[in-house]
DRENVEXTOR-553759 format. One line per 5 residues: their letters; for each residue x, y, z of N, C-alpha, C, O, CB. Coordinates in steps of 0.001 Angstrom, whole numbers, plus 500000, padded with zeros to 6 digits. Glycine has a CB too. Example, Ala and Ser with C-alpha at 12.3 -4.5 7.8 and 13.67 -1.06 7.14 Angstrom:
BEGIN
as	513190:494310:507800:512300:495500:507800:513200:496700:507800:514236:496681:508465:511308:495527:509046 ~ 512850:497750:507080:513670:498940:507140:512900:500030:507870:513409:501138:508039:514084:499402:505725
END
This chain:
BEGIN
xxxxx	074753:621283:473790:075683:620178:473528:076127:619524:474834:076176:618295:474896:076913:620680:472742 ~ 076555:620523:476206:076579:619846:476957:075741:619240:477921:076216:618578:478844:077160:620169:477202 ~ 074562:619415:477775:073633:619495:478694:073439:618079:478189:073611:617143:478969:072476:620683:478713 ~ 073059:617850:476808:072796:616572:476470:073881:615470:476249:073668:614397:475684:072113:616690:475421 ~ 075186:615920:476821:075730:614801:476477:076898:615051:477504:078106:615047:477266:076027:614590:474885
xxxxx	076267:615265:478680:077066:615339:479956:078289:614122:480440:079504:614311:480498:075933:615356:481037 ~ 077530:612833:480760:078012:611800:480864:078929:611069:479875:079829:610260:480104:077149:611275:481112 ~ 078400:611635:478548:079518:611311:477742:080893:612165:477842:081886:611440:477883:079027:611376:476414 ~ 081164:613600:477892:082412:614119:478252:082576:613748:479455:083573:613037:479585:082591:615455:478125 ~ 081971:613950:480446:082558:613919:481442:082648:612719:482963:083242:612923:484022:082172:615019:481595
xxxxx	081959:611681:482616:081936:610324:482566:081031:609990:483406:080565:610750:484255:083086:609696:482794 ~ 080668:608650:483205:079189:607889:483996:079026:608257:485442:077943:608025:485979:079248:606088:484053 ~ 079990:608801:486112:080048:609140:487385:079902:610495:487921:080215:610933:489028:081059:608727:487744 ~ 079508:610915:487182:079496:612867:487019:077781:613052:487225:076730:612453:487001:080164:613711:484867 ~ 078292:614299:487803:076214:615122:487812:076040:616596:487249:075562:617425:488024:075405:615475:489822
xxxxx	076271:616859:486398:075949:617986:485425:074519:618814:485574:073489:618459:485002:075972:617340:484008 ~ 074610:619830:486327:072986:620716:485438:072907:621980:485699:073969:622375:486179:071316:620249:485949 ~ 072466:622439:485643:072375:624064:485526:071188:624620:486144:070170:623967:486378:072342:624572:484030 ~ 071374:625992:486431:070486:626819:487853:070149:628490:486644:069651:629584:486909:072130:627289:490016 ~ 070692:627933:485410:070815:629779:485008:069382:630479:485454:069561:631473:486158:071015:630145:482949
xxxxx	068251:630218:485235:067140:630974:485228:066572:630554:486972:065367:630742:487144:066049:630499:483759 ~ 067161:630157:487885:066844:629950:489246:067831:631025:490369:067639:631504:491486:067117:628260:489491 ~ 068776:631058:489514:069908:631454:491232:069566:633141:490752:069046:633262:489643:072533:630793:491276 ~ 069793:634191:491406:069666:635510:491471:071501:635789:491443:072160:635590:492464:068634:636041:492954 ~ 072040:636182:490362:073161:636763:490321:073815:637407:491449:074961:637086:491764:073047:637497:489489
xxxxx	073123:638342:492110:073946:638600:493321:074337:637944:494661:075354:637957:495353:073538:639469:493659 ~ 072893:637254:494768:073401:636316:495840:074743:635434:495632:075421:635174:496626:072300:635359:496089 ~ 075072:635045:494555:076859:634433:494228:078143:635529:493707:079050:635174:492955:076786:633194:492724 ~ 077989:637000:494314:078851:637730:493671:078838:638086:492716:079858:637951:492039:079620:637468:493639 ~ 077767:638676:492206:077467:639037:490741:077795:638261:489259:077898:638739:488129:078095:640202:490643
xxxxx	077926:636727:489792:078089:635920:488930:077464:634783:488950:077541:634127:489989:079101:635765:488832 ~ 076490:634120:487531:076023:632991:487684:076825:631797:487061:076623:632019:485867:074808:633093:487256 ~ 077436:630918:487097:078288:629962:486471:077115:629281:485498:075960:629198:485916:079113:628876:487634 ~ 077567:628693:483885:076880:628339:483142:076261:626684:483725:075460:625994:483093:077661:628531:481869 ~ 076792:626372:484877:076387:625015:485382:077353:624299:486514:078302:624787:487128:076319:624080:484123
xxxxx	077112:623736:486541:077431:622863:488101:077887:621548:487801:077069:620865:487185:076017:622607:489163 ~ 079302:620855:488152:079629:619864:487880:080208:619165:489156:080983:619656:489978:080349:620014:486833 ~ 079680:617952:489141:080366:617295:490756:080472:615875:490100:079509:615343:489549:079112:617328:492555 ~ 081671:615319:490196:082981:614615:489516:082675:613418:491115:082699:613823:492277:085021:615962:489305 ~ 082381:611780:490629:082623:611348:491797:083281:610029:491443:082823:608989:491915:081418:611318:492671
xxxxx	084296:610019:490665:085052:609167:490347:085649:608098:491180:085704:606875:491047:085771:609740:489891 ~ 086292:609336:492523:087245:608907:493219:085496:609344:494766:085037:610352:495301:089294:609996:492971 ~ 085258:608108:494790:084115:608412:496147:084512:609044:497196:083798:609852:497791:083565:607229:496841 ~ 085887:608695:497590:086661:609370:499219:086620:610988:498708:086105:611824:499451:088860:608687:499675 ~ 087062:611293:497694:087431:612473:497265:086355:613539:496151:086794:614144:495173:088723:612059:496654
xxxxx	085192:613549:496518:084562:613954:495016:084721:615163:494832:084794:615959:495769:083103:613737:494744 ~ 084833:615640:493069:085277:617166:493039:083926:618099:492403:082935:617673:491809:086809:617340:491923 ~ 084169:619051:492644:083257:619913:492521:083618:621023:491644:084599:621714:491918:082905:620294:493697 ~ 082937:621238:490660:083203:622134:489418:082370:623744:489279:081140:623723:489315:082713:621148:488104 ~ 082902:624749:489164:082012:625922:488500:082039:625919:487389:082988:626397:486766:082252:627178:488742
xxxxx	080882:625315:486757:081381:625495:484787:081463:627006:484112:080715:627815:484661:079957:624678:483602 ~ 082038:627377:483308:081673:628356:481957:082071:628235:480796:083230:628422:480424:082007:629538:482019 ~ 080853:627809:479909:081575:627840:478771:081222:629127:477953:080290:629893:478198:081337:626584:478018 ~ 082260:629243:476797:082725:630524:476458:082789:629742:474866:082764:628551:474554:084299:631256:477386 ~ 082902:631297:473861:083121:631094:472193:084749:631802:472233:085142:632784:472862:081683:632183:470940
xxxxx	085358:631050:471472:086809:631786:471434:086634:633099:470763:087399:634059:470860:087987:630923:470590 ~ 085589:633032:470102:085264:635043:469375:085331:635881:470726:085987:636922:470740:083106:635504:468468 ~ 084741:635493:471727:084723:636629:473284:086023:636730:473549:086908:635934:473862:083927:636038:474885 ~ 085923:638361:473280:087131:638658:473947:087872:638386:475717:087399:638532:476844:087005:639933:473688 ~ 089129:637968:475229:089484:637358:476519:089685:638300:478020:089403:638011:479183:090817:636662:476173
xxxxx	090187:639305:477523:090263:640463:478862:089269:640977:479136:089063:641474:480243:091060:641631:478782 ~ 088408:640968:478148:087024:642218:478842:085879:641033:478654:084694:641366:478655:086515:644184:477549 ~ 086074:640315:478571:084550:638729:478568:085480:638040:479927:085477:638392:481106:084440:636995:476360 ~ 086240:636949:479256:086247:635743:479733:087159:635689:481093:087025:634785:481917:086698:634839:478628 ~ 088144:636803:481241:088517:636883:482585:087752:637559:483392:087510:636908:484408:089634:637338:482730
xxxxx	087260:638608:483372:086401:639006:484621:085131:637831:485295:084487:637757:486342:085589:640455:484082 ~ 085220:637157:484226:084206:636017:484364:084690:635372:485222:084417:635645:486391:083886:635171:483275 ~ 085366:634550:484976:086286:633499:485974:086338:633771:486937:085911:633070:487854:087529:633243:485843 ~ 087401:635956:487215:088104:636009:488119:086613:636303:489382:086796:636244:490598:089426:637184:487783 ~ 085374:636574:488813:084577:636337:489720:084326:634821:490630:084252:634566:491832:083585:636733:489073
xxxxx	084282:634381:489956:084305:632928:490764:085289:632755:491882:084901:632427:493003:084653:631748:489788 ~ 086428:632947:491632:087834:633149:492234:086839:633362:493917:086676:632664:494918:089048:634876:491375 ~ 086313:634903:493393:085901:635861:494945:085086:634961:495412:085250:634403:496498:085033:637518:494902 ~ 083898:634692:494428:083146:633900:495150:082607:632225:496337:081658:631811:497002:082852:634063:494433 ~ 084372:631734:495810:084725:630518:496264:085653:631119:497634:086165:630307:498405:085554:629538:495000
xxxxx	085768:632216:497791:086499:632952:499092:085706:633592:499632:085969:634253:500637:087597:633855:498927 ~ 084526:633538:499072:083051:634217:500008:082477:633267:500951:081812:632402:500382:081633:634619:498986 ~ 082540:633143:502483:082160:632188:503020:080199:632400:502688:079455:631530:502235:082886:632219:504643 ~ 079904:633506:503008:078027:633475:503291:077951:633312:501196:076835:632884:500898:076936:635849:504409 ~ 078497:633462:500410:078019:633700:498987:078161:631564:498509:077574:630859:497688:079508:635242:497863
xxxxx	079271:631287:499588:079031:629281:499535:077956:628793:499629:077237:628128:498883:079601:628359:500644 ~ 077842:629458:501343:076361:628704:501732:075327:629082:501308:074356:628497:501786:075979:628673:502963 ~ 075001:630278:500171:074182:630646:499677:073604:629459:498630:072497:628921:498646:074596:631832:499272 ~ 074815:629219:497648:075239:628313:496544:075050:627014:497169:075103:626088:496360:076748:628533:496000 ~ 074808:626620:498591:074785:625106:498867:073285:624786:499176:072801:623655:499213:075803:624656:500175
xxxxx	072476:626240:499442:071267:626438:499895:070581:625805:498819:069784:624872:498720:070908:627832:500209 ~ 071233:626738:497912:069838:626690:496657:070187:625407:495805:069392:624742:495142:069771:628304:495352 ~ 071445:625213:495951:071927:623253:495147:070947:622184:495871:070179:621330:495428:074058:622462:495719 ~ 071279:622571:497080:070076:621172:497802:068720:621531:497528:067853:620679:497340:070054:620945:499718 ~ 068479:622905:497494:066769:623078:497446:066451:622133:496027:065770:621109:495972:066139:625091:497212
xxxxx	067190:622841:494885:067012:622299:493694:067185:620549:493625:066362:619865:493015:068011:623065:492820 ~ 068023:620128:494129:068267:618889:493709:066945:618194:494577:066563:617097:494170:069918:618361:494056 ~ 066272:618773:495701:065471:618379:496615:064347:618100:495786:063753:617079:496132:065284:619292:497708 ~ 063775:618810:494598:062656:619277:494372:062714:618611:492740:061869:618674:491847:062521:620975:494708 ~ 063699:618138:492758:064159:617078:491078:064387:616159:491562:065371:616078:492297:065496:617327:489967
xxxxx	063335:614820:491272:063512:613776:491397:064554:612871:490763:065324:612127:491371:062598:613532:491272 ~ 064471:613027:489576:065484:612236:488811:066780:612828:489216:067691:612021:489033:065281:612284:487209 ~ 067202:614032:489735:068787:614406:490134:068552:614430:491482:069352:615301:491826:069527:615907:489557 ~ 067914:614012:492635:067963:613513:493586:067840:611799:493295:067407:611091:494204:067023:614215:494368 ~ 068110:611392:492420:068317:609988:492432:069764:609659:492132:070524:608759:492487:067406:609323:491458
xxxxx	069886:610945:491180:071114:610597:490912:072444:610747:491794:073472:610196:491400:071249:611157:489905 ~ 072437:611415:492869:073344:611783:493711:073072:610996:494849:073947:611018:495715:073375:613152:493932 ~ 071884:610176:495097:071588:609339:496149:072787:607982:495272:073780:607360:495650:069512:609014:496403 ~ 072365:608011:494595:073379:606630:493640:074676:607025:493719:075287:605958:493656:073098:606401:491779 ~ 075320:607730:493799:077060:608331:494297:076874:608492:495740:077885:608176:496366:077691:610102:493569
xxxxx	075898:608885:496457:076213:609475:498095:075861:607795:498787:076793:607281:499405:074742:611181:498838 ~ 074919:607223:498701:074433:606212:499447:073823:606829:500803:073029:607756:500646:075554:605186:499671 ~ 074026:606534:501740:073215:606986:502901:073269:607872:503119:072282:608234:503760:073269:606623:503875 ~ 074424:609103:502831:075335:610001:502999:074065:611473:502982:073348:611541:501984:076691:609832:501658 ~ 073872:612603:504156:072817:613355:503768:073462:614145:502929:074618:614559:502841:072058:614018:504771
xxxxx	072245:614300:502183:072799:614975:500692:073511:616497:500908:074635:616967:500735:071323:615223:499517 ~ 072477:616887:501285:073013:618654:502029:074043:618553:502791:074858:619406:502440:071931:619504:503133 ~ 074566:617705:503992:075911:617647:504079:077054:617428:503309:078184:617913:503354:076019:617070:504676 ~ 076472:616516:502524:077543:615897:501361:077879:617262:500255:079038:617602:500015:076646:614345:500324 ~ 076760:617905:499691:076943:618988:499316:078350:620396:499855:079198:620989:499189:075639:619206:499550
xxxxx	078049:620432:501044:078743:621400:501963:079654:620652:502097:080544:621495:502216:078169:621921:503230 ~ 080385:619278:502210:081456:619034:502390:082123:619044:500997:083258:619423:501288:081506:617951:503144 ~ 082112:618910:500035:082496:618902:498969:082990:620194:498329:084104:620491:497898:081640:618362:498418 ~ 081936:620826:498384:081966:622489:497561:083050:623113:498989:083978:623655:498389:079714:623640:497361 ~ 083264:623233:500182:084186:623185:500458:085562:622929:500528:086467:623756:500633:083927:623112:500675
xxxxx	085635:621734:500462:087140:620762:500335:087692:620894:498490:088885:620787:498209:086641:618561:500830 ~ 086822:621088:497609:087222:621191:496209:086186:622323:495664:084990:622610:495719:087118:619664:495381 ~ 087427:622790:495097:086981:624778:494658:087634:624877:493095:088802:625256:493011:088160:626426:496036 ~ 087015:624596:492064:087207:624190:490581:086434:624847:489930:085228:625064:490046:087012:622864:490200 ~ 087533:625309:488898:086595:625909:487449:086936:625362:486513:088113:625053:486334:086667:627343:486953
xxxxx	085950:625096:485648:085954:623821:484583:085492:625418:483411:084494:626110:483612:084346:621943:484951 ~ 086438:625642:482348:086141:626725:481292:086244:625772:480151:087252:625235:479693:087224:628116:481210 ~ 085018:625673:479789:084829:625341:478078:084554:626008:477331:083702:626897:477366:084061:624599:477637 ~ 085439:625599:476270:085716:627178:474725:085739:625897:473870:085806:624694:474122:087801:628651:474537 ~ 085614:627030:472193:085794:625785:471392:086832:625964:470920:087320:625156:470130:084909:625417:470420
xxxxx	087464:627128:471307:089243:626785:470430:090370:627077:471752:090185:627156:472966:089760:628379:468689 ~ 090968:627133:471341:092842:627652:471528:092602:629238:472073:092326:630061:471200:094043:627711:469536 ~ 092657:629515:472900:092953:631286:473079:094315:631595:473732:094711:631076:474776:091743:632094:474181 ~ 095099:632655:472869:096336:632567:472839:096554:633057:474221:097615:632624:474671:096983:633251:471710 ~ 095786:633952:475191:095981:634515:475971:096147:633624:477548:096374:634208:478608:095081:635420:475718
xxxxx	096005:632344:477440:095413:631408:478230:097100:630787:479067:097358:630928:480262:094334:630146:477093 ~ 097786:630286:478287:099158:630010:479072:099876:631455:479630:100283:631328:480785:100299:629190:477946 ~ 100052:632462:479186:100263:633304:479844:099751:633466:481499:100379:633337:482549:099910:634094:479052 ~ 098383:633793:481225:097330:633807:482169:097840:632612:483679:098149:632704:484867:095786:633255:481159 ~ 097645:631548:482602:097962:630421:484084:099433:630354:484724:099826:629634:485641:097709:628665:483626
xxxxx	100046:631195:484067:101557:631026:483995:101850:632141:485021:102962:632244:485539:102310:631242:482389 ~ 100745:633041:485324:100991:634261:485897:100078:634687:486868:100208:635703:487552:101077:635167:484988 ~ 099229:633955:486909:098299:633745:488390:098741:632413:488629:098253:631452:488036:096411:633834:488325 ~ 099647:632320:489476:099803:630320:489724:098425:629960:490986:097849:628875:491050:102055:629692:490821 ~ 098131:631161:491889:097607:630695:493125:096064:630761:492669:095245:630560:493566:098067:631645:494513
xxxxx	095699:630955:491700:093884:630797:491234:093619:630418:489666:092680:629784:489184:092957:632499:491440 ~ 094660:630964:489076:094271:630481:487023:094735:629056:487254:094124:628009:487467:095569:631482:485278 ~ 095960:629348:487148:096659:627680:487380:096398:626432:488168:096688:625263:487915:097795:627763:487847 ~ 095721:627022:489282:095774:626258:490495:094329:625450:490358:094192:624248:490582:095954:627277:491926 ~ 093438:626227:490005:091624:626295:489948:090805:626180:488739:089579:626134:488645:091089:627647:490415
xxxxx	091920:626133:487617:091253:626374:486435:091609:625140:485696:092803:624972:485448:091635:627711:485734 ~ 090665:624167:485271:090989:623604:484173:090056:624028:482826:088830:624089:482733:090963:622205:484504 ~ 091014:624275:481903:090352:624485:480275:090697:622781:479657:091530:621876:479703:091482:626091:479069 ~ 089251:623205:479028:088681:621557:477963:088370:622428:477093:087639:623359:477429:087149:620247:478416 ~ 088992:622294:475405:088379:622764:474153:088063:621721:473647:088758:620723:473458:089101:623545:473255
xxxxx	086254:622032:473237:084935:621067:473197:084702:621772:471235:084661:622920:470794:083191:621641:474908 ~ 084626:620713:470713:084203:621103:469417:083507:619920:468510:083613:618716:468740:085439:621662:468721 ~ 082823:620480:467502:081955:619475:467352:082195:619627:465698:082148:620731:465157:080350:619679:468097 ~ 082508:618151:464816:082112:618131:463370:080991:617451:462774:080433:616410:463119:083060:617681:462727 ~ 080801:618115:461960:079346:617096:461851:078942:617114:460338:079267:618047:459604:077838:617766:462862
xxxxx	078151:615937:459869:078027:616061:458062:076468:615875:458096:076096:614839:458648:078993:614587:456892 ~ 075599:616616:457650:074184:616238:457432:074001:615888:459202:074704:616555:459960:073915:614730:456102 ~ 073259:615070:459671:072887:614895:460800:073449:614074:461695:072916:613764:462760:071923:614676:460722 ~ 074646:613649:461269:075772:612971:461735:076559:614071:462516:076675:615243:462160:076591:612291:460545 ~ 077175:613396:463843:077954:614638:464044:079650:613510:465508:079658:612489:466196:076286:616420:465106
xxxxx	080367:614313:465269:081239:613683:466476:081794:615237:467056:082074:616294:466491:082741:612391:465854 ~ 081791:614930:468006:082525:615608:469602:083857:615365:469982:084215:614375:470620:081845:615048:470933 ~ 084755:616473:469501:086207:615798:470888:086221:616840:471980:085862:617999:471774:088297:615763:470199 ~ 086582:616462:472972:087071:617151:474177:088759:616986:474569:089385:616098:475150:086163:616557:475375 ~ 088944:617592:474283:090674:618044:474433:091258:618865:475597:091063:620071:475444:091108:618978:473215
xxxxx	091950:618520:476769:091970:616416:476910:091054:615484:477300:090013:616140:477276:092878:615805:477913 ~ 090866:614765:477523:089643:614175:478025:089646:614698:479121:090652:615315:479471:089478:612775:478088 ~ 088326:614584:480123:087542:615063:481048:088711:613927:482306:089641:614082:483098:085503:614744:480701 ~ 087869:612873:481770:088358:611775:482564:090019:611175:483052:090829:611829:482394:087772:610844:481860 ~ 090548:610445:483718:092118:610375:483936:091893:608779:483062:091466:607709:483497:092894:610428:486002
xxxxx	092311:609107:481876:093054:607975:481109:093845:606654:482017:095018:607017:481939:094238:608793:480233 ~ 093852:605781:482553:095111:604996:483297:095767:604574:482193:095165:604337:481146:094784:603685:484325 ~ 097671:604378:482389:098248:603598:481650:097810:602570:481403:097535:602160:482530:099143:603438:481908 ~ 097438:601572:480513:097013:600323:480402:098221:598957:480021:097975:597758:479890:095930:600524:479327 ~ 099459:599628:479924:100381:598975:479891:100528:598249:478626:100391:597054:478361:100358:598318:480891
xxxxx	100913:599503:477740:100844:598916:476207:101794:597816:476048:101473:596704:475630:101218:600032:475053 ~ 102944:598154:476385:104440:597285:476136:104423:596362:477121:105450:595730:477366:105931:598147:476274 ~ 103325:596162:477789:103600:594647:478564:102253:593874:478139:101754:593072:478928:103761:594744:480547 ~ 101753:594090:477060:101350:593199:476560:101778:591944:476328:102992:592052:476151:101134:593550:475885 ~ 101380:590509:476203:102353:589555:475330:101931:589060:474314:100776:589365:474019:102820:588491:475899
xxxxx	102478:588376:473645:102932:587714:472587:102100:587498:471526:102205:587650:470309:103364:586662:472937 ~ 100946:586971:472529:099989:586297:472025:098753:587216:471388:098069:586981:470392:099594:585409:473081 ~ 098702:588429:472377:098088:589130:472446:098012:590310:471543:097043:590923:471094:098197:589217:473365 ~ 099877:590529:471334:100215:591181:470095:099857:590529:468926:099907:591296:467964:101514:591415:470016 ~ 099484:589297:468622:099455:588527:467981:097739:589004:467067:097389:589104:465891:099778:587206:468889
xxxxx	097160:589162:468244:095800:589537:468066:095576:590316:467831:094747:590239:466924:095119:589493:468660 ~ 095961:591983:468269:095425:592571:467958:095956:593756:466952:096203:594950:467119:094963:592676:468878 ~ 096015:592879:465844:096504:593636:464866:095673:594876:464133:094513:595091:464486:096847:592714:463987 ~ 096157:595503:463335:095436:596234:462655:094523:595497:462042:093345:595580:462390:096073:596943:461902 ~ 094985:594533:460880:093871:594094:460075:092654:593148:461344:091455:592963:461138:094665:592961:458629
xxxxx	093380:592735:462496:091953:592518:462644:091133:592910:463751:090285:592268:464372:091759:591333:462558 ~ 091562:594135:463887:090481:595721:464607:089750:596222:463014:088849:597051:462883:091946:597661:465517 ~ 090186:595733:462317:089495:596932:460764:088684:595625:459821:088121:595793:458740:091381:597966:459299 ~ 088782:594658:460380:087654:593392:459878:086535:593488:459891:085896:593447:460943:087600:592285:460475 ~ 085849:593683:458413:084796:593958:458286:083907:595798:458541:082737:596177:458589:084501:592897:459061
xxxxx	085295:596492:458646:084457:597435:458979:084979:598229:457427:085927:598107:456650:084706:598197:460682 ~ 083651:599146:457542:083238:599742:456165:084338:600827:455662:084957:601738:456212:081711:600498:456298 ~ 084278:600256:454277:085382:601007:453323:085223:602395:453484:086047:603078:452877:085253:600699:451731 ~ 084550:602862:454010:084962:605015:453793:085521:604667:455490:086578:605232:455770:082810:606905:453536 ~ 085131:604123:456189:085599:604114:457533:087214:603856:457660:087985:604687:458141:084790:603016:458288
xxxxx	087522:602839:457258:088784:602832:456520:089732:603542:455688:090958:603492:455597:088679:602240:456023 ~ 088703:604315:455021:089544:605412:454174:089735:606660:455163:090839:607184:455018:088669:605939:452668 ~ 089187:607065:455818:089430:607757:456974:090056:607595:458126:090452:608496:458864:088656:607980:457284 ~ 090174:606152:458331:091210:605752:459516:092964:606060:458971:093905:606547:459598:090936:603816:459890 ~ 092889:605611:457750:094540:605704:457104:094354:607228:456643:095360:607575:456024:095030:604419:455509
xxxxx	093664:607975:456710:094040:609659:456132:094001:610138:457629:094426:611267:457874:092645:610671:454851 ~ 093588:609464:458496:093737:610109:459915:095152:609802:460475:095749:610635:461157:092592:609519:460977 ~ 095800:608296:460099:096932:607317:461219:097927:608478:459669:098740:609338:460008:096911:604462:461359 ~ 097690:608286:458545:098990:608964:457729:099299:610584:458457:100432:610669:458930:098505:609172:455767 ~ 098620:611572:458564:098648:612550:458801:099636:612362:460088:100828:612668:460080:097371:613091:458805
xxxxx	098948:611818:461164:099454:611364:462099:100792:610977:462224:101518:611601:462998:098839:610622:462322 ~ 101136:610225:461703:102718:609696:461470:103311:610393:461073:104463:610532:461482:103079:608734:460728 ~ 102628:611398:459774:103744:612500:459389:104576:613856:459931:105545:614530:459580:103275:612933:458530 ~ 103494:613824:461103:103980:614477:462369:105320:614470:462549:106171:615242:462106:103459:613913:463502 ~ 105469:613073:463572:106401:613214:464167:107030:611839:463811:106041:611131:464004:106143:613627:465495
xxxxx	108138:610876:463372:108779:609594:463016:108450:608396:464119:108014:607245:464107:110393:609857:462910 ~ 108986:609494:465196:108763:608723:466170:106840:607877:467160:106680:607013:468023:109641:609705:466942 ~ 106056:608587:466526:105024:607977:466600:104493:606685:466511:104058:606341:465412:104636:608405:466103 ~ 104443:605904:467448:103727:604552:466929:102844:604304:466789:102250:605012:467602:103763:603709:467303 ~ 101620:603328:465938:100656:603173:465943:099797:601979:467161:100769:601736:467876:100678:603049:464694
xx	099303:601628:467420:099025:601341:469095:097361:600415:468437:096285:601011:468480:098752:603410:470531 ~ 097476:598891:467859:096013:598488:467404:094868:598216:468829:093696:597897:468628:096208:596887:466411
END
């Protein structure tokens, strides 16, 4: 799921891929991360991700933390970095299409440096699960200097009917900007009403937008709807 739909969670500016059957487990601290994410949103600043994703059935103390807390060591391993920067450039060297793709974010920039400056300066774990694990605010609440600090959790889940299917990622990957709902004007409110965002679009689509916005409202009073 994520492999094929990288750019969609995690946005047009991202480089997603994975080493599982290339890197040798020990050379990174007896841990292989399920993939590699480098975030270049912000060009001055690009971030650099250890992915794992996880099933909320794995148990959390004896699976999914020793997992992590390996990474932790391994981002404080200076020779287990440059191990990890060795074999990123070899690989990306030897893949054309993902040596294109990081030439298109780096520009002149040598890649293998750019590599080593990055995975240096930003030290991130990106944990994808598909649910809620109760054990998780505790956790960040109580390691502040590596869960909290290093860890972002995204719960990734997928519904789907016959061969139809939709994806949310909770929260998004990406930084939302305010778009400045309430300084809209007049005119504009004028436009973009409900009925005519829902013009012409198909009656079950509709019947699902109002069993989605009702639920919604019944929440909380204070909720507004936003066309």
């Amino acid at each position: 799921m994520i492999v094929g739909n990288s750019k969609t969670f995690f946005g047009e500016r991202t480089i997603y891929f994975d080493l599982k059957n290339k890197i040798d487990a020990k050379s990174l601290g007896a841990s292989v991360p399920d993939g590699f994410l480098f975030d270049f949103k912000d060009p001055e600043n690009p971030e650099f991700y250890l992915v794992e994703v996880e099933l909320s059935k794995h148990d959390f103390y004896s699976h999914i933390f020793p997992q992590i807390t390996k990474f932790f060591a391994f981002f404080k391993n200076a020779s287990s970095r440059n191990t990890l920067i060795e074999k990123l450039h070899n690989h990306i060297d030897s893949t054309r299409e993902l040596e294109e793709q990081f030439r298109s974010q780096l520009g002149k920039k040598e890649i293998y440096k750019a590599l080593k400056d990055i995975i240096e300066s930003s030290q991130n774990v990106l944990l994808i699960i598909d649910e809620e694990k109760p054990e998780l605010p505790e956790v960040l609440k109580t390691y502040t200097d590596t869960w909290d600090k290093m860890v972002t959790v995204e719960i990734l889940k997928k519904f789907s009917s016959g061969e139809k299917a939709i994806f949310t990622l909770t929260p998004d990957f990406e930084n939302i900007e305010d778009i400045g709902i309430r300084e809209t004007t007049e005119r504009e409110d004028r436009k973009y009403t409900e009925s005519f965002q829902t013009e012409g679009v198909e009656k079950d689509v509709l019947t699902a937008y109002d069993s989605i916005k009702n639920a919604m409202l019944s929440l909380d009073p204070a909720i507004e709807v936003n066309p």
